[in-house]
LUMKE-330215 format. One record per residue (C-alpha): residue number from 1; z, x, y; residue in one letter. Coordinates in steps of 0.25 Angstrom, whole numbers. Layout:
<atoms>
 lumlo    c3    c1    c2 sepa
   NUM     Z     X     Y    a
...
</atoms>
This chain:
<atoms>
 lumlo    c3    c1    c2 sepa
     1   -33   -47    40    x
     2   -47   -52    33    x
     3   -52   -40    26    x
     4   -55   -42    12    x
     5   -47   -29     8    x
     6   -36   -30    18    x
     7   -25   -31     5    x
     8   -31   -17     1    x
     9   -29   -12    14    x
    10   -14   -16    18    x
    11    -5    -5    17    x
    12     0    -4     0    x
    13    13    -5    -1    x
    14    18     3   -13    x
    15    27    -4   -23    x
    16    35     7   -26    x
    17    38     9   -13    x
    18    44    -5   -11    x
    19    52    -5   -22    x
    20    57     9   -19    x
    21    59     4    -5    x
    22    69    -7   -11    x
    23    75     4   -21    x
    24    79    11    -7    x
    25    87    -1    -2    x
    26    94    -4   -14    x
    27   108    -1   -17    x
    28   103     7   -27    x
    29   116     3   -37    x
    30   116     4   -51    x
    31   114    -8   -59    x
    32   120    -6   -72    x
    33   116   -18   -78    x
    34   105   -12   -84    x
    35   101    -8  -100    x
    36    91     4   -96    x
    37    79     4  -103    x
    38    71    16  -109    x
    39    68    25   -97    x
    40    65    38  -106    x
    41    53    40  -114    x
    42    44    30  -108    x
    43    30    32  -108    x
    44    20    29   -98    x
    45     5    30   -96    x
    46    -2    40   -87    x
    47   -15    40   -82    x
    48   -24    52   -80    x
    49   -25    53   -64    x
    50   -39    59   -58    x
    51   -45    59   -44    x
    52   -62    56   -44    x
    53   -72    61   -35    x
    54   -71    47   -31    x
    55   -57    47   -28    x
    56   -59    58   -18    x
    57   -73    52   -10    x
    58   -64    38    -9    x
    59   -53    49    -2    x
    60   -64    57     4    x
    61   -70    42    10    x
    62   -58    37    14    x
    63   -57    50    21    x
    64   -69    47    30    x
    65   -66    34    34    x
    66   -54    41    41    x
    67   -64    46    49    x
    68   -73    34    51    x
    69   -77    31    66    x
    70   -84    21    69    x
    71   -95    21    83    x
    72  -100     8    90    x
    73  -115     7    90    x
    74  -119     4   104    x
    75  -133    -1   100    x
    76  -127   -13    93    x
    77  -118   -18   103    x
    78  -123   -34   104    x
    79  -128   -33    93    x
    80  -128   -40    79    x
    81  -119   -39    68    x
    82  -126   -35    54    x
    83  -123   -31    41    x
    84  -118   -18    39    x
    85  -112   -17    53    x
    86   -98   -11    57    x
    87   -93   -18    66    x
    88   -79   -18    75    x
    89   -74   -32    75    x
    90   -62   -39    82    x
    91   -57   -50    74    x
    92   -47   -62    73    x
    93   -45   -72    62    x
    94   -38   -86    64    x
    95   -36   -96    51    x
    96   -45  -110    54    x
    97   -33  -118    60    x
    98   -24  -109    66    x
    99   -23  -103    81    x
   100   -18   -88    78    x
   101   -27   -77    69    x
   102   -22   -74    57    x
   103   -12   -63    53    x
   104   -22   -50    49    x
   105   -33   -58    54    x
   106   -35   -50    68    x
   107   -42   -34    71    x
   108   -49   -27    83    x
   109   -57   -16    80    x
   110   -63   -19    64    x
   111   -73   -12    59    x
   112   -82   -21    47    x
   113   -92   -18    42    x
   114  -101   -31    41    x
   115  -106   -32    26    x
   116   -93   -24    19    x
   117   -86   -37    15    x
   118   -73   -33    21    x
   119   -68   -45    29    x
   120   -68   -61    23    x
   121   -82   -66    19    x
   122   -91   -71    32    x
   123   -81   -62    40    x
   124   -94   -51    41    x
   125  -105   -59    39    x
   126  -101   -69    50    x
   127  -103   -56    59    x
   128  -116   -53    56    x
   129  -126   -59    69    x
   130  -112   -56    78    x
   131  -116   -47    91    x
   132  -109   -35    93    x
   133   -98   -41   105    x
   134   -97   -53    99    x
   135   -86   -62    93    x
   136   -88   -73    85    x
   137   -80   -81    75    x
   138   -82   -81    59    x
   139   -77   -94    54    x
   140   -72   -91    39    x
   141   -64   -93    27    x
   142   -55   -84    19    x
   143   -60   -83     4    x
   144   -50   -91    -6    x
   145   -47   -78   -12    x
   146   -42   -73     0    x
   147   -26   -71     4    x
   148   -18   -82     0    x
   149   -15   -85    14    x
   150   -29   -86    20    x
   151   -38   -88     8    x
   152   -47  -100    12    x
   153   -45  -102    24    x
   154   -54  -104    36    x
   155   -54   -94    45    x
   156   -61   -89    57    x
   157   -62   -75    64    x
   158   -65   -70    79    x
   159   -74   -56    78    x
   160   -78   -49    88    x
   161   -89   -38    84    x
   162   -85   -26    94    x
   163   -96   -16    88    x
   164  -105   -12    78    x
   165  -100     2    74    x
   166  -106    14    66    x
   167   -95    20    55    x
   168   -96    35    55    x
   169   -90    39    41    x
   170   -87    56    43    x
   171   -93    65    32    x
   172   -83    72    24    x
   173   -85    85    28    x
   174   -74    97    28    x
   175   -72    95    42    x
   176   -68    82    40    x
   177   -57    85    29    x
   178   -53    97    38    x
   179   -49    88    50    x
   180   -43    78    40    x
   181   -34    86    34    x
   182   -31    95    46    x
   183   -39   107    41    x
   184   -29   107    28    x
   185   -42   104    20    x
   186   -53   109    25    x
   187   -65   105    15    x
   188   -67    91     8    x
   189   -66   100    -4    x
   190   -54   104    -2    x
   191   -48    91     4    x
   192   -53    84    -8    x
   193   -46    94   -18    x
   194   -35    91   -10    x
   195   -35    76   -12    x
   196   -40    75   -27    x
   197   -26    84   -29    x
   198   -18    74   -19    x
   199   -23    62   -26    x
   200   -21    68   -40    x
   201    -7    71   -35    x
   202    -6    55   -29    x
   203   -11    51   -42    x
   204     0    55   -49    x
   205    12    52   -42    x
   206     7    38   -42    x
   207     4    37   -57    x
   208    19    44   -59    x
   209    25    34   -50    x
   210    20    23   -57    x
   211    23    27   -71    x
   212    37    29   -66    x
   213    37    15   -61    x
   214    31    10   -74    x
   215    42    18   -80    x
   216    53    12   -75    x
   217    48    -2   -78    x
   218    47     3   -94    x
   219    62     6   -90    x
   220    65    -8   -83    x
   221    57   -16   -94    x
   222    67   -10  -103    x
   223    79   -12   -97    x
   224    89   -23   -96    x
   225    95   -29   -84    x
   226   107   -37   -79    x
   227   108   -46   -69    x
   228    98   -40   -59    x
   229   106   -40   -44    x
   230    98   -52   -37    x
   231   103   -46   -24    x
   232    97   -32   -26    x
   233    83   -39   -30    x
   234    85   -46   -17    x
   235    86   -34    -9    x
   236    74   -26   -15    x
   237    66   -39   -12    x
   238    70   -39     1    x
   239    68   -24     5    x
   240    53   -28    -1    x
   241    51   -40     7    x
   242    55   -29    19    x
   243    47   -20    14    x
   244    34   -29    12    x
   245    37   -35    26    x
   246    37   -22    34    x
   247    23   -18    28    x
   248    19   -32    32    x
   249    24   -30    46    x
   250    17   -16    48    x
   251     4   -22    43    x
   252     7   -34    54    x
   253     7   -45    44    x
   254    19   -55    40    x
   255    24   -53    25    x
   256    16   -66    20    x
   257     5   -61    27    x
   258     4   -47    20    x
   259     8   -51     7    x
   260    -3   -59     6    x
   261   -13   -49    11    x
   262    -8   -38     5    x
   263    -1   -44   -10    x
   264   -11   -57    -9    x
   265     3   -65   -12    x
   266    11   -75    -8    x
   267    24   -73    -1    x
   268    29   -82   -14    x
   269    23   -72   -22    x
   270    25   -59   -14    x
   271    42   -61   -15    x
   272    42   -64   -31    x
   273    36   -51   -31    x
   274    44   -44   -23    x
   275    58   -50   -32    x
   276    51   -47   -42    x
   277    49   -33   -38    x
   278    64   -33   -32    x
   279    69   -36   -47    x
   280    63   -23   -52    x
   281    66   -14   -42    x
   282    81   -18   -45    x
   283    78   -17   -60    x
   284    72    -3   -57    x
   285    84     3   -49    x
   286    92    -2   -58    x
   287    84     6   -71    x
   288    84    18   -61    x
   289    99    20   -59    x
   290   101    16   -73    x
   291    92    27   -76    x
   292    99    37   -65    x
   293   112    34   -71    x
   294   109    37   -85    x
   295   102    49   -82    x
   296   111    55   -72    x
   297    99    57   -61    x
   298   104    64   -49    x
   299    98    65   -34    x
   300   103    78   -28    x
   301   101    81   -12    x
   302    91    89   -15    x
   303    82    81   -24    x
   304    85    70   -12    x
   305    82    79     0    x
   306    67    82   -10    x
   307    64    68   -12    x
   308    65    63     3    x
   309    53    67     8    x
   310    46    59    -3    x
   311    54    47     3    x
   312    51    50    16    x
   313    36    48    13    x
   314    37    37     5    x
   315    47    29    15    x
   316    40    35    28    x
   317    50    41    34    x
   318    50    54    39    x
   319    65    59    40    x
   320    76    60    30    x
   321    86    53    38    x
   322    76    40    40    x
   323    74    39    27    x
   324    88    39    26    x
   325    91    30    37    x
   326    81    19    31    x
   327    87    20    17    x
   328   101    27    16    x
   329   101    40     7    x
   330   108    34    -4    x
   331    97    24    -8    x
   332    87    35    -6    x
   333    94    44   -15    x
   334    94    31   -26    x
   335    78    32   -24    x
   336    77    44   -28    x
   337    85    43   -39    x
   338    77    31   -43    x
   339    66    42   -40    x
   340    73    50   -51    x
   341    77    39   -63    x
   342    60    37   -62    x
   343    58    50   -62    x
   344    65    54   -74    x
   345    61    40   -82    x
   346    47    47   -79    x
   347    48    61   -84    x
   348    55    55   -96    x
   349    42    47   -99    x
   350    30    51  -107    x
   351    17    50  -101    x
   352     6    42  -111    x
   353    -8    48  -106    x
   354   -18    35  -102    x
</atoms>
């Protein structure tokens, strides 16, 4: 892959959601080895939360390009490239020196807009003159700030311009909202009342998960810990290294290949990371139990059977017995709990307006 902003664009993957991924395939044992730290009446900072007018015509744009088509224009077919042009490219990339393009480095059907800056410097600029029909090949060099794998080095691309195209971005109009949202909205008024209450609502669920996790690291910081067991810390950083390589797969990349695109890494650096990580999640489930111990938290079926479609969401699975299957019930159960020692850490806290 060669645009400029492909790290942006690969699929995020949520920290949390790792870690609470490694949580889940734990033993979830309690390690008393541990002299708890203060986890009552701590204070964390939080921020005022607001959606703008311009936070709602990003959501509103980002809208219309879901409806973006885009319409060869006949008149320019043998004709030349220029600035300013869409065109729909086919393209293959090959590193100076080797026989087989590079990983990322191949696409049919690419829409560019010539002038935007969106692929590798010379990339647009080398197809400014090239006819509609035509293939040629750029001769180029990836930038020295470039990922670690490719920065430098000499490379050369086969493009074949298949069109000139005309992009027809859609109005908002209520129509357009109406179809969108299957007539449950059926104003851009009242779709963007909607979505200003939606975002608020996202806002603070993010901001009150990450002062949880803050939080427990106050707790952790002022804990004490034995000998940490080596041997858990090696099976959370496995279950990451998993984790990491299935995204990898599904993005058709090896692991080295994604870490570099998507964390601009080394594999060296990637797996200190990750064991360091592995050390505090064990630290962390190990603060938790402490904490559900000493505070006599309890999960009753029903608190279980009320949280499950939250994990179903999160996990992607659409039954109870699949979730179950993949994880067992007992180490979904522990989550929760987890869930629940956070929880209580955070309404026992005092919030200290920014």
């Amino acid at each position: 892959m060669i645009l400029e902003g492909f790290m942006k664009k690969l699929i995020t993957i949520f920290l949390m959601c790792v870690m609470l991924a490694a949580v889940l395939s734990g033993c979830g044992k309690k390690d008393k080895e541990v002299t708890l730290g203060q986890y009552k009446g701590l204070s964390y900072k939080k921020a005022d939360i607001a959606v703008s007018d311009s936070d709602l015509d990003a959501l509103l744009q980002s809208l219309q390009n879901k409806f973006v088509t885009y319409e060869v224009m006949e008149d320019r077919l043998g004709t030349a490239v220029k600035k300013g042009d869409i065109v729909n490219i086919d393209y293959s990339g090959t590193l100076v020196g080797e026989t087989v393009p590079f990983e990322g480095g191949t696409a049919k059907g690419t829409h560019l807009e010539i002038g935007s800056n969106t692929f590798i410097p010379g990339f647009e600029d080398g197809l400014v003159g090239i006819k509609v029909g035509e293939t040629t090949t750029l001769k180029l060099t990836f930038p020295e700030n470039y990922y670690a794998s490719m920065a430098g080095k000499a490379v050369e691309f086969v493009v074949t311009v298949n069109s000139v195209e005309k992009k027809n971005v859609p109005p908002i109009t209520d129509q357009l909202i109406s179809d969108y949202t299957n007539k449950t909205y059926t104003t851009v008024e009242s779709y963007k009342e909607y979505a200003k209450r939606f975002m608020l609502m996202q806002q603070e669920v993010q901001q009150e998960e990450s002062i949880k996790n803050e939080l427990v690291k106050q707790v952790i910081s002022s804990s004490k810990f034995g000998k940490l067991d080596t041997k858990q810390i090696d099976s959370y950083y496995n279950d990451m290294i998993t984790y990491y390589s299935a995204v990898a797969q599904r993005n058709d990349m090896s692991l080295e290949h994604y870490v570099l695109m998507a964390e601009n890494k080394s594999m060296d650096e990637f797996r200190a990371e990750l064991r360091g990580l592995a050390e505090d999640t064990l630290k962390e489930s190990i603060v938790l139990n402490e904490i559900i111990a000493q505070e006599k938290i309890t999960l009753s079926e029903e608190q279980y059977k009320t949280n499950l479609p939250e994990y179903l969401e999160e996990y992607g699975y659409s039954t109870q017995a699949d979730l179950e299957a993949a994880y067992g019930v007992q180490k979904i159960r522990q989550s929760m709990l987890y869930d629940m020692a956070m929880q209580y850490i955070y309404d026992n806290a005092t919030a200290v307006t920014e």
